[in-house]
C-alpha distance (Angstrom), angle and dihedral (degrees) to the residues before:
residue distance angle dihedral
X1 . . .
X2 3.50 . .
X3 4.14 131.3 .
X4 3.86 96.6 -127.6
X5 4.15 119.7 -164.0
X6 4.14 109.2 -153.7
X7 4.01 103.1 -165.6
X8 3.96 96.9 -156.2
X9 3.46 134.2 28.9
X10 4.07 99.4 -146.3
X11 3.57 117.4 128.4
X12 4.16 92.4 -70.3
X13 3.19 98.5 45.8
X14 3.85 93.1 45.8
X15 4.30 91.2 49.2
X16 3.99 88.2 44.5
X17 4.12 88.0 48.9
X18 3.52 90.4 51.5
X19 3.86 102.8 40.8
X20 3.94 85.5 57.9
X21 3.81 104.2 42.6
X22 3.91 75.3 52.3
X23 3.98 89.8 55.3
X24 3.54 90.1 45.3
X25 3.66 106.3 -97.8
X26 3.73 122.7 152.1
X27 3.95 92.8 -116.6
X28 4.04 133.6 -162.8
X29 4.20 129.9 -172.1
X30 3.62 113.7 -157.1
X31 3.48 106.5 179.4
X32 4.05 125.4 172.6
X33 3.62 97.5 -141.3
X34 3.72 130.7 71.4
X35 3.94 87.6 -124.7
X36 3.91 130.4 56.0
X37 3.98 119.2 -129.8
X38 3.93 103.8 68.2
X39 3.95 103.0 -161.9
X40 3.97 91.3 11.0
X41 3.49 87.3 72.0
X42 3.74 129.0 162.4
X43 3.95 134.4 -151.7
X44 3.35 129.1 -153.3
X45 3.82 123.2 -165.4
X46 3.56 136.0 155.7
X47 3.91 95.9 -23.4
X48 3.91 91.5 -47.4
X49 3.82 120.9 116.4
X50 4.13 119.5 -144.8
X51 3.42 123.9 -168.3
X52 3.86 105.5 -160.9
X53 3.76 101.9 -177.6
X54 3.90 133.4 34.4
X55 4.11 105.6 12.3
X56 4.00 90.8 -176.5
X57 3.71 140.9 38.4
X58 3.81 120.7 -141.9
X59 3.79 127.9 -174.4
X60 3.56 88.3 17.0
X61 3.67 85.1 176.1
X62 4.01 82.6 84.1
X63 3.86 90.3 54.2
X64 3.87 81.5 50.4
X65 3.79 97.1 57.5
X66 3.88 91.2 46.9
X67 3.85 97.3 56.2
X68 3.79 83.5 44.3
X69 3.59 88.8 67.1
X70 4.15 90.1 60.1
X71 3.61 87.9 47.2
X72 3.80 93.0 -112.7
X73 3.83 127.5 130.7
X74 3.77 114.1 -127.9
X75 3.68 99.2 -138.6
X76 3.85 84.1 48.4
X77 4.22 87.7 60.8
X78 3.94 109.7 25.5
X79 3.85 125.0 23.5
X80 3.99 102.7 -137.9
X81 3.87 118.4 -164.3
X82 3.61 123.6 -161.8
X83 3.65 117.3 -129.9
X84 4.01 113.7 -115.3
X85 4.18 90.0 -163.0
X86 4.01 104.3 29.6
X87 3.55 94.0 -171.7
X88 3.75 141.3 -8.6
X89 3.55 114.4 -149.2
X90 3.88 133.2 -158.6
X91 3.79 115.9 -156.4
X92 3.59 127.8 -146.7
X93 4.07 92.1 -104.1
X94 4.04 84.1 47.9
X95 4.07 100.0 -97.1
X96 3.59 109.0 159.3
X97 3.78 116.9 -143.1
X98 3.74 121.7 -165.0
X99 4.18 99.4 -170.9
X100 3.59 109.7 -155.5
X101 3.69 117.0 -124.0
X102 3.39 87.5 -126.7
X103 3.80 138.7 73.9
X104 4.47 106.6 -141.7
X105 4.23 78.3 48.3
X106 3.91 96.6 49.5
X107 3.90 97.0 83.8
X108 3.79 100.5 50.4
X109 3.72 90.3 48.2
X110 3.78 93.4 56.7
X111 3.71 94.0 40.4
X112 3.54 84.4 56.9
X113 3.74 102.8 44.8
X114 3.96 99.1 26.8
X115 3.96 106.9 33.2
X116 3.59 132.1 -91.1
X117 3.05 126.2 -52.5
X118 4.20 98.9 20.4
X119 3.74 82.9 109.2
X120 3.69 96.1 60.3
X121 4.44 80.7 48.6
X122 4.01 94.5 56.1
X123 3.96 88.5 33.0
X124 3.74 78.8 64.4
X125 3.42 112.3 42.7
X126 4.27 88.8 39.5
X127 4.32 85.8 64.9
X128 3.91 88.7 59.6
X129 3.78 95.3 36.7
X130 4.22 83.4 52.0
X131 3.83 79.9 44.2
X132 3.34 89.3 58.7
X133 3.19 102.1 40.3
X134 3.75 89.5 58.7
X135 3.88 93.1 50.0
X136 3.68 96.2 49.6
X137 4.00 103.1 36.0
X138 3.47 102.6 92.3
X139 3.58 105.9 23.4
X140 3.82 107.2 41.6
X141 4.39 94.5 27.5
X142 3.83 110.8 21.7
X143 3.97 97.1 43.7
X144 3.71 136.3 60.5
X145 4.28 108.9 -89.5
X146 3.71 109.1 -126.7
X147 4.47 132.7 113.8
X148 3.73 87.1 -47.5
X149 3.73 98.6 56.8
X150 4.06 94.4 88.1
X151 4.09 86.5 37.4
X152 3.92 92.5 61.5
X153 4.17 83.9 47.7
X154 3.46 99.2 34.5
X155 3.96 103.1 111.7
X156 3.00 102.7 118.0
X157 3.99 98.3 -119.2
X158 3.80 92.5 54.7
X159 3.81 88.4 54.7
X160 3.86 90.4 51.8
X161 3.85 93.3 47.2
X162 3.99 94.9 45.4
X163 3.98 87.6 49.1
X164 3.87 92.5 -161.7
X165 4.24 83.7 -179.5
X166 3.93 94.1 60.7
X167 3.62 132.4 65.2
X168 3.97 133.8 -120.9
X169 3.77 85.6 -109.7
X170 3.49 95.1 47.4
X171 3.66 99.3 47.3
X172 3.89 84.7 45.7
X173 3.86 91.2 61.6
X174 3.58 91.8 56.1
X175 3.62 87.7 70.2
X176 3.20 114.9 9.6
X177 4.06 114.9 74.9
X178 3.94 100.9 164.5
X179 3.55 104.8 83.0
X180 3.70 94.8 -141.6
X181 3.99 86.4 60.7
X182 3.82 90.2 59.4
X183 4.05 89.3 47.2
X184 3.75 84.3 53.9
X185 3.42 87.0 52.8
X186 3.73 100.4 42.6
X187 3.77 88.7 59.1
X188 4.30 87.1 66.3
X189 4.33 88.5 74.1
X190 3.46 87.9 57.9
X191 3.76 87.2 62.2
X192 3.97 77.7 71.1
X193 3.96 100.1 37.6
X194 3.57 79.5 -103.8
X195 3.60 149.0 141.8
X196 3.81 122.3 -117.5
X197 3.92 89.4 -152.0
X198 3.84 87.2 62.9
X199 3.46 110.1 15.8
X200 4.16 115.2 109.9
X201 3.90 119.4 -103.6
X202 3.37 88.9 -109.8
X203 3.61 94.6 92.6
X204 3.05 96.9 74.3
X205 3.24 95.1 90.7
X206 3.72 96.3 63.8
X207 3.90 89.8 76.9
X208 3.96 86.2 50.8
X209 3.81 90.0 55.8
X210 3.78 93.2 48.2
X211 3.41 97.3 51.4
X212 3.81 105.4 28.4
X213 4.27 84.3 56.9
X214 3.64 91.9 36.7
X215 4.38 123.2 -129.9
X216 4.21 112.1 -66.1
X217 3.81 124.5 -165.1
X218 3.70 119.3 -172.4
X219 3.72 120.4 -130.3
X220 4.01 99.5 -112.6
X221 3.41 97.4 31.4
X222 3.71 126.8 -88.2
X223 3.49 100.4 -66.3
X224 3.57 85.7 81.4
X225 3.67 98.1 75.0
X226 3.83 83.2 64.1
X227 3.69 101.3 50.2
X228 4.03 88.3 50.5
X229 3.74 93.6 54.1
X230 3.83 92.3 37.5
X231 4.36 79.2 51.5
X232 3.61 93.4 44.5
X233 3.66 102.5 54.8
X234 3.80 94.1 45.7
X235 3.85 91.5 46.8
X236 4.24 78.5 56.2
X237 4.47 85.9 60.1
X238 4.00 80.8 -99.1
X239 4.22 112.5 157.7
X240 3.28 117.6 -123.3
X241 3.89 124.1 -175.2
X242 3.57 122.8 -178.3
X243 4.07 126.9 -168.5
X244 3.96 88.3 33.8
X245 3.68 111.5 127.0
X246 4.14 113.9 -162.1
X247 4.22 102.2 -143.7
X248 3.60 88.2 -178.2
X249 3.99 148.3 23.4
X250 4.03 99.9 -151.5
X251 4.05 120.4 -161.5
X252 3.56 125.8 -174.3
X253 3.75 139.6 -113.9
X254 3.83 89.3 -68.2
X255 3.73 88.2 53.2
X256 3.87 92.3 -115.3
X257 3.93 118.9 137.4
X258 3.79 106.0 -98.1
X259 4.06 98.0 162.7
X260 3.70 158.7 -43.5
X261 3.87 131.6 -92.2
X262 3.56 120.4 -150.3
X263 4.02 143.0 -138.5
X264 3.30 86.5 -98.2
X265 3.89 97.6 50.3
X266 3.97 97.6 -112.8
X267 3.65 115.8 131.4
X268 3.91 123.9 -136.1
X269 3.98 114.4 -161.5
X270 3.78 108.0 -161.0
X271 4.01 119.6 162.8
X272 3.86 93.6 -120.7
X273 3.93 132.2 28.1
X274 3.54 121.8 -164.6
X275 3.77 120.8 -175.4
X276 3.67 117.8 -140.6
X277 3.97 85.9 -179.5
X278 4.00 131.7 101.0
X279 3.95 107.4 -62.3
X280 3.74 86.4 -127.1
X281 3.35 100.0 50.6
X282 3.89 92.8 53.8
X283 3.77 99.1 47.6
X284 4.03 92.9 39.4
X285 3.91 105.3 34.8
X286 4.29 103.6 17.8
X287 3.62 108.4 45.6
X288 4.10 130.3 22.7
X289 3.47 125.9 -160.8
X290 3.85 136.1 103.7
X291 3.71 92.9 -87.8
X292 4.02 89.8 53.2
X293 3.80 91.7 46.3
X294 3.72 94.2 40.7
X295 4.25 85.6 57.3
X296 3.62 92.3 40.5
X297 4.05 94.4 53.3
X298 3.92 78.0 53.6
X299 3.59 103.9 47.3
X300 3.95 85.8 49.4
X301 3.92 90.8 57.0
X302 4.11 84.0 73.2
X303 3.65 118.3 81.1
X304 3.93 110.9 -106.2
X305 3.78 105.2 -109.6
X306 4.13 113.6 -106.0
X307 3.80 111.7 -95.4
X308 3.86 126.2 -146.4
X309 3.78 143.6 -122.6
X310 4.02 112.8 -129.3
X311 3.93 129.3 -152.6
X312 3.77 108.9 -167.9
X313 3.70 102.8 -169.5
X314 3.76 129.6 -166.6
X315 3.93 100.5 -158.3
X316 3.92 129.5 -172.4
X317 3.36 113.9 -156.5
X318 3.76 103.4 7.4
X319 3.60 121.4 -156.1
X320 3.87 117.7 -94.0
X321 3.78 140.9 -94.5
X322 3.92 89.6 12.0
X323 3.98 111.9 162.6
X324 3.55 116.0 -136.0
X325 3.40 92.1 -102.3
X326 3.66 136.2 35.5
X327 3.75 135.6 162.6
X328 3.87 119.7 -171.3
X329 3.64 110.1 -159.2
X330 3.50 142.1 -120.0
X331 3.95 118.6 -100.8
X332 3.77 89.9 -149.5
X333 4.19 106.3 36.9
X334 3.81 95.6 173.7
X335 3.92 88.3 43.2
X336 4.17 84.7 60.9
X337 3.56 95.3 47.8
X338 4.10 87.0 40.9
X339 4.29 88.0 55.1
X340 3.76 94.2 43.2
X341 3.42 104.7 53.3
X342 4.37 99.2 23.9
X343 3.29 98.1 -108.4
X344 4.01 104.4 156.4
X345 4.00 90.0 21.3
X346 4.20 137.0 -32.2
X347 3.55 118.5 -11.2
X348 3.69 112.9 -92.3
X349 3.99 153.1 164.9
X350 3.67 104.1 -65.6
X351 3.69 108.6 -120.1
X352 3.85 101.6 -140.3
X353 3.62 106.3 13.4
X354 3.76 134.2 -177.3
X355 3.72 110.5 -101.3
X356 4.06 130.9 -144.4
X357 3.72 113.5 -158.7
X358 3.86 114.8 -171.0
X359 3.60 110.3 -168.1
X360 3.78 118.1 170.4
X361 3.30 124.5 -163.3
X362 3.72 100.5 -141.0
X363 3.87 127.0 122.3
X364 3.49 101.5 -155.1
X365 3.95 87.7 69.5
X366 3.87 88.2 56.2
X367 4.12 130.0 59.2
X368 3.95 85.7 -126.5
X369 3.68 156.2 -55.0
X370 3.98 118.8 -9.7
X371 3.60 96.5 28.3
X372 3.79 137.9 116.5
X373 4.11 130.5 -166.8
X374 3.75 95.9 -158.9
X375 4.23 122.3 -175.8
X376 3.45 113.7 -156.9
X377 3.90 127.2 -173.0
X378 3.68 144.5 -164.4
X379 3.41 125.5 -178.2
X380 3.80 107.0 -119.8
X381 3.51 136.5 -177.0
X382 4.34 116.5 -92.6
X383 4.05 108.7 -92.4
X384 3.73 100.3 -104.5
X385 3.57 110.9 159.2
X386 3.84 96.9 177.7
X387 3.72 84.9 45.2
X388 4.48 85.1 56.1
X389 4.08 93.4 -105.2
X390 3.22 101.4 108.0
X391 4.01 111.0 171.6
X392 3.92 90.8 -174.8
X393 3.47 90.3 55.9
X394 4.41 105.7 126.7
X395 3.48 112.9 -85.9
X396 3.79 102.7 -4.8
X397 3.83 96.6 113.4
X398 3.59 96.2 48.9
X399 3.74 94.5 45.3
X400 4.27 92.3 43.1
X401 3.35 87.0 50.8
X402 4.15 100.6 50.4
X403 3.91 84.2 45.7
X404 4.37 89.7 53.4
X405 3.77 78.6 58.3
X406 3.53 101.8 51.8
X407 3.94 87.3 42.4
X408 4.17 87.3 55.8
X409 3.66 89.3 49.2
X410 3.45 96.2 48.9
X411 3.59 95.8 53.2
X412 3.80 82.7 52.5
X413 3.99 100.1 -91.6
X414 4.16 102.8 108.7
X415 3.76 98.4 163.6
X416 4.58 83.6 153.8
X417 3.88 85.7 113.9
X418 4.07 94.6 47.3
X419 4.11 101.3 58.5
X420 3.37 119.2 113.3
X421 3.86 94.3 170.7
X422 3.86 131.5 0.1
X423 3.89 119.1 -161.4
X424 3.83 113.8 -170.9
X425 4.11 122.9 -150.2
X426 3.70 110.9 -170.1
X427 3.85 124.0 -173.9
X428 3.26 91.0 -94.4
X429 3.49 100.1 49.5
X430 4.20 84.9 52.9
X431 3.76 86.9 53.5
X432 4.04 88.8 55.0
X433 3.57 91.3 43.7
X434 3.91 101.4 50.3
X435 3.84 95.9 11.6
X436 3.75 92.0 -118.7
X437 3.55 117.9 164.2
X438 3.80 104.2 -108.4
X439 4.06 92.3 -15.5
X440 4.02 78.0 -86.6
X441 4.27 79.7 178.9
X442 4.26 86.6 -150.9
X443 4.09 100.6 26.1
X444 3.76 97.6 -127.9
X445 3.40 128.3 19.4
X446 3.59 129.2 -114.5
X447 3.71 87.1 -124.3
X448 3.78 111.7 131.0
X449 4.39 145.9 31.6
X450 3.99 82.9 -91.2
X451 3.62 102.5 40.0
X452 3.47 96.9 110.5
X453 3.66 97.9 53.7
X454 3.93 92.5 47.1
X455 3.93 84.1 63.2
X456 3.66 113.4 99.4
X457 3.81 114.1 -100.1
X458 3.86 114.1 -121.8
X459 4.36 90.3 -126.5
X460 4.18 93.8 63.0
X461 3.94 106.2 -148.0
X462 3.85 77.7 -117.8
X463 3.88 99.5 98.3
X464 3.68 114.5 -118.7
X465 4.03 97.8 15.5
X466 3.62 121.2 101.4
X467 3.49 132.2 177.9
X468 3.82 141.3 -147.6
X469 4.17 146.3 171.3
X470 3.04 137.2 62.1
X471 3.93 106.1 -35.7
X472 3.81 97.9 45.9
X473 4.32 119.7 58.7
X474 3.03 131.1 -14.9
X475 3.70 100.5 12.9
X476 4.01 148.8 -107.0
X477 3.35 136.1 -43.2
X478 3.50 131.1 59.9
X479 3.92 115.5 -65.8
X480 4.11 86.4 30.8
X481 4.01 83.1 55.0
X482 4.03 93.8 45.8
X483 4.11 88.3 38.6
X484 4.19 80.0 54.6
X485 3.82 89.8 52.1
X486 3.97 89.7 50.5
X487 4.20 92.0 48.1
X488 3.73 82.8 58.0
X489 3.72 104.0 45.4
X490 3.50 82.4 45.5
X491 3.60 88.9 53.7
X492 3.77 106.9 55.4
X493 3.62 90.0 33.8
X494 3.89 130.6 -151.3
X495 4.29 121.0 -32.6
């Protein structure tokens, strides 16, 4: 049995708690904030409910498998829905999609939107992304990333179906030949803050996953998959200590990770620390030493992922027959990409930027009848004020957001008349928050052949530190984060 320190109670370090209190580990939480859930955070204001992180689940079966480990039945603890419509799409030349949340339905409903035949195209490219998906599963997502990644998807046919030497847009032109297919798929690299000019093949299995295990909202919101794993692991005698901030991961004269000091100066001395906090934060602000600067110089060779611009409205009277979620697209998709990551000049605001509307309908995220808790998301360039974006800058956020309005309503979405209340989080107000560099939402992008070997790997080459979420291997969002939780319990193994 070994005393374990988890720096960060967000979703990965919450999963990774759990899965060792499970194995029998001796198991501590210090989390920052006065709230568990990091990036899956919730706001609460004047009866209305925002989730400002995650607004779906997908492959729940991985939430599944993690509750398993507490002994606790999910349907028992969270009451997950499965989306009938799991997005409706408007197009540039105002084509409305309605994607079924289901896979055998998929085809007609593009036929029928789209044009014949554009069914038979994403048919197509969906049996190489599952392809894919099934060559790079275990080796590249459900094992540790180090020199024998490629070896355990080195056949030669796996190699040739993951296509690490071609791009998501790339591989989409092969079969895609309606444009609006290929925006579709363009939106999948922003699943990694990433850009689907750059960004590996390989995603394309995230659109598989979505739509092969179907859209899930949670009654409640999202937030609630946080509060049952922060209520699991204390029901298994885990510690959990809120409003602690860790300053500092020490190590030893050997170099190896021998405990954390906190705000307040005390020192905690567990066996194990593992650091459920942005990769670059740990290796540039926690620990010092030649190994940490030597990983941090590498982690910075990755571009930062893009970061986003949220609208939490409070609505009365919403406007009818709106799907839970809806994104109205950009006229100009390469201009977006262009802004975000200062391509053609700084980074900056895009001008016309694809919008995601999550709108659930689900009354106990409302104080009653007629009302709406809508998120709504741009993506947006990091907040980088040396770099010349410079989210704090007077007046920007107010102004951005009145112009995300008139983009809505112009797209045929004026809900200007229907706030009640409008709360604004900026990148830079998500790097305060969650101390993440930039509010880069994933870390590091996707963006490049070698991305996925720039990401941190979950067992640091400082002995006895491991890491895990969304910034370290294999990635962001939430089954990647739990899947990073897993590596790591896997890792350090049973007390």
């Amino acid at each position: 049995m070994s005393d374990i320190v988890v720096v960060g109670a967000g979703v990965g370090g919450l999963a990774a708690a759990l899965r060792l209190r499970a194995a029998g580990h001796r198991v501590t939480v210090l989390e920052q904030a006065d709230a568990v859930g990091g990036k899956l955070g919730v706001i609460r204001h004047d009866g209305f409910v925002f989730d400002t992180g995650p607004s779906l689940v997908t492959m729940p079966h991985i939430l599944r498998e993690l509750l398993a480990t507490a002994g606790r039945r999910t349907d028992d603890v969270l009451s997950l829905s499965r989306l009938d419509v799991a997005a409706r799409y408007r197009f540039p030349d105002g084509t409305i999609l309605d994607m079924p949340g289901e896979l055998d339905r998929i085809p007609g409903a593009l036929d029928a939107a789209l044009g014949h035949r554009t069914g038979d195209q994403w048919c197509s490219f969906l049996a190489r992304a599952r392809d894919i998906w099934a060559a790079s599963r275990e080796p590249f997502l459900e094992s540790p990333v180090g020199p024998g990644t490629l070896i355990r998807a080195s056949r030669p046919s796996d190699l040739t179906t993951i296509a690490p030497w071609c791009t998501l847009r790339d591989l989409g032109r092969r079969y895609l030949h309606d444009p609006r297919l290929t925006m579709l798929l363009d939106r999948y690299a922003t699943y990694s803050g990433s850009d689907p000019r750059a960004a590996p093949a390989a995603l394309a299995a995230v659109p598989w996953t979505e739509q092969a295990w179907g859209s899930w909202y949670v009654d409640g919101g999202l937030g609630r998959i946080a509060e049952v794993l922060r209520d699991s692991f204390v029901e298994l005698e885990g510690n959990l200590e809120l409003g602690v901030a860790v300053d500092e991961i020490r190590t030893d004269a050997s170099g190896r990770a021998c405990g954390v000091r906190l705000g307040d100066g005390t020192v905690r001395a567990p066996d194990l620390v593992v650091a459920n906090a942005d990769a670059r934060q740990v290796y540039e602000k926690l620990l010092s030493g030649p190994t940490a600067a030597r990983v941090a110089a590498r982690t910075r060779k990755a571009t930062p992922s893009l970061a986003g611009f949220v609208l939490l409205l409070a609505l009365d009277d919403p406007p009818s027959d709106v799907p839970h979620h809806q994104v109205l697209f950009a006229e100009d998709y390469d201009a977006e990409f262009d802004a975000v990551f200062g391509r053609g000049g700084p980074a900056r605001p895009v001008h016309r930027p694809t919008v995601y509307i999550s709108a659930p309908d689900d009354p106990a995220i409302v104080p009653g009848p007629g009302n709406a808790s809508w998120f709504v998301l741009v993506n947006a360039p990091r907040h980088d004020p040396a770099g010349g974006m410079d989210w704090d800058e007077t007046g920007l956020a107010e102004s951005y957001a009145d112009h995300i309005l008139q983009v809505m309503a112009d797209r045929g979405l004026d809900v200007r008349g229907s706030i009640r209340h409008r709360i604004i989080l900026t990148p830079a107000d998500l790097e305060r928050r969650t101390l993440t560099p930039g509010g880069s939402i994933y870390g590091s992008s996707s963006n490049g052949a070698r991305a996925a070997f720039l990401r941190p790997r979950n067992a640091s080459p400082i002995p006895g530190l491991y890491l895990v979420g969304g910034s370290a291997h294999p990635g962001g969002g939430l089954p990647l984060v739990m899947l990073s939780a897993k590596i790591v319990a896997g890792l350090i193994g049973p007390a």
